[in-house]
C-alpha positions in Angstrom: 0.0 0.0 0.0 2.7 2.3 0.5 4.2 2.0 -2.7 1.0 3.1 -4.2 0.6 5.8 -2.3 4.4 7.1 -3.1 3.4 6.4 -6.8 0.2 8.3 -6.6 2.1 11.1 -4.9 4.9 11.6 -7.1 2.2 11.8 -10.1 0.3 14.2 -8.8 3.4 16.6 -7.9 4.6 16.1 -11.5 1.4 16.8 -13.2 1.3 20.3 -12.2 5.2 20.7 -12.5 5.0 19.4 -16.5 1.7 22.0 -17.1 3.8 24.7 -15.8 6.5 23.8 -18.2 4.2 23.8 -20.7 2.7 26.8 -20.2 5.9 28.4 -20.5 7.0 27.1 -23.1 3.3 27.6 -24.9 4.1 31.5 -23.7 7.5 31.6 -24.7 6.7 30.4 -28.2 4.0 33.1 -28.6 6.0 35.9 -27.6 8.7 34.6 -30.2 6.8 34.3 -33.0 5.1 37.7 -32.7 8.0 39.1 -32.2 9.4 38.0 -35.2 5.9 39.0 -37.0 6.5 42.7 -35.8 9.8 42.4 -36.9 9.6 41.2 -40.7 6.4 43.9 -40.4 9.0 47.1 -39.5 11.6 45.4 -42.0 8.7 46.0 -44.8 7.9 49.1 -44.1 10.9 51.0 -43.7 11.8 49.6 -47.5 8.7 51.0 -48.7 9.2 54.4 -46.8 13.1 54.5 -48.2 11.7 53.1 -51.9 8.9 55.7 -51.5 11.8 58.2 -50.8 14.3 57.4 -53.6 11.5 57.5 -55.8 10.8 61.3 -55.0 14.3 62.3 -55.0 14.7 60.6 -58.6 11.4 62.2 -59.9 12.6 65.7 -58.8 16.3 64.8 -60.3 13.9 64.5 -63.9 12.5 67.3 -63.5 15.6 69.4 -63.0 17.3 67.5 -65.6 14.2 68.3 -68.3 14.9 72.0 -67.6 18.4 71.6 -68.2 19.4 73.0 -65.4 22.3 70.5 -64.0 25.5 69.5 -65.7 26.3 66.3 -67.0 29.0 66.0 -64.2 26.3 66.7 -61.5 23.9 63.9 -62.9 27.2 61.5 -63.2 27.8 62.3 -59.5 24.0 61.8 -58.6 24.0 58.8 -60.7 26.7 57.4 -58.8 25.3 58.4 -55.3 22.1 56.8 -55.7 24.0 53.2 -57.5 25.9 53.8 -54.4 23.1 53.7 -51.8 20.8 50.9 -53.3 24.0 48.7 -53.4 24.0 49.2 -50.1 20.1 48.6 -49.2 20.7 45.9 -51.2 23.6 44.5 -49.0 21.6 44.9 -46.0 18.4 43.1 -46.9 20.5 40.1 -48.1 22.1 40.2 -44.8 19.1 40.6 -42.8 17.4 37.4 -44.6 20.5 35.6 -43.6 
């Protein structure tokens, strides 16, 4: 009868001990993952905002360019400057995906 009861004992006092761990876990995953979600959610929209803002800059850059008012060694440097900078957004999303 003893042994029983030692059995029945040590079950009970690991039932609640494994639910615990599972609830943390359970919690732990949920933080994790949404985390993650907000994340990849920022990542997107800061590339839209700096796409939205590339875009302006090279629509005002036409503009100037139609009214003949920059040099052909200002647009080369512009040119340049922008190559320059979506290398680099470039670089860091393939980083970030890594």
């Amino acid at each position: 009868m003893s042994e029983n009861s030692r059995v029945s004992w040590t079950a009970l006092l690991n039932k609640p001990l494994f639910n615990f761990v599972m609830a943390l876990l359970g919690m732990s995953a949920a933080y994790f993952t949404t985390i993650g979600n907000i994340k990849i959610q920022l990542a997107e929209k800061a590339e839209t905002v700096l796409v939205e803002a590339l875009d302006k800059r090279l629509a005002r850059m036409e503009v100037v360019i139609k009214e003949g008012r920059v040099s052909k060694d200002e647009f080369f440097q512009f040119r340049n400057n922008i190559e320059s900078r979506l290398a680099r957004i470039e670089f860091y999303l393939i980083e970030e995906r890594r």
